[in-house]
C-alpha positions, 0 to 999 in steps of 0.5 A: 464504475470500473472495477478492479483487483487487487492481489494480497500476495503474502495472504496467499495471493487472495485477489479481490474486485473493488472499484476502481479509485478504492483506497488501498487499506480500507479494501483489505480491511473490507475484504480481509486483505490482511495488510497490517495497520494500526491508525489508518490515517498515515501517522502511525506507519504501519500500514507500510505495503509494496505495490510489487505490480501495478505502482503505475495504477496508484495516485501520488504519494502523499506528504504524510507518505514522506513522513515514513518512506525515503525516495528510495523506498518510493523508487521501489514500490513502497507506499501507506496503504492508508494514503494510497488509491488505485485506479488498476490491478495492484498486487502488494506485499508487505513486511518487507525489510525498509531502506537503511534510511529509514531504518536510521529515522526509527 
C-alpha cells in the first residue's frame, strides 16, 4: 500500500506517513496529531479541521459532514476529520473561525 503524509500545521507542522486511504482523525489520534474531537462519529462536530493542501486528495464529503459545514465552509477546505479519508499528502489545520452560517446554526 502506498503511503502518505499528512502534516498537522498548528502542532508545529508535525508530519506524519500512513497509508494511503487512512481516515483523517483516527491518524492524528494514532500518531498525536492533535486534531481535537470528542465523539469521533461526526455527531458532535468537534473534529472540524481545514485541508489547507491537499483537499483534492480527500474523498467526498459526507452527510453527516453537511449536518455541520455550510457549502461555504466545504468551498473553502473544511472538513470532519472523523468523516474524511486521504488518499495524498494533506496539511490541516484547525481552530479556525467557521462561515457566518454556521455561526447562526450554533
Amino acid at each position: 500500500m502506498d503511503k502518505i503524509n499528512i502534516t498537522f500545521i498548528p502542532n508545529d507542522n508535525k508530519t506524519i506517513s500512513v497509508d494511503a486511504g487512512s481516515n483523517l482523525l483516527r491518524a492524528s489520534l494514532r500518531e498525536k496529531g492533535g486534531i481535537p474531537f470528542k465523539c469521533g462519529g461526526g455527531f458532535c462536530g468537534t473534529c472540524r479541521c481545514k485541508v489547507v493542501e491537499g483537499l483534492e486528495h480527500t474523498d467526498d464529503v459526507k452527510a453527516k459532514e453537511r449536518k455541520h459545514l455550510t457549502d461555504e465552509d466545504v468551498a473553502n477546505g473544511f472538513r470532519m476529520a472523523c468523516q474524511t479519508f486521504v488518499r495524498g499528502d494533506v496539511k490541516v489545520s484547525w481552530g479556525e473561525t467557521p462561515s457566518k452560517e454556521t455561526q447562526k446554526r450554533a
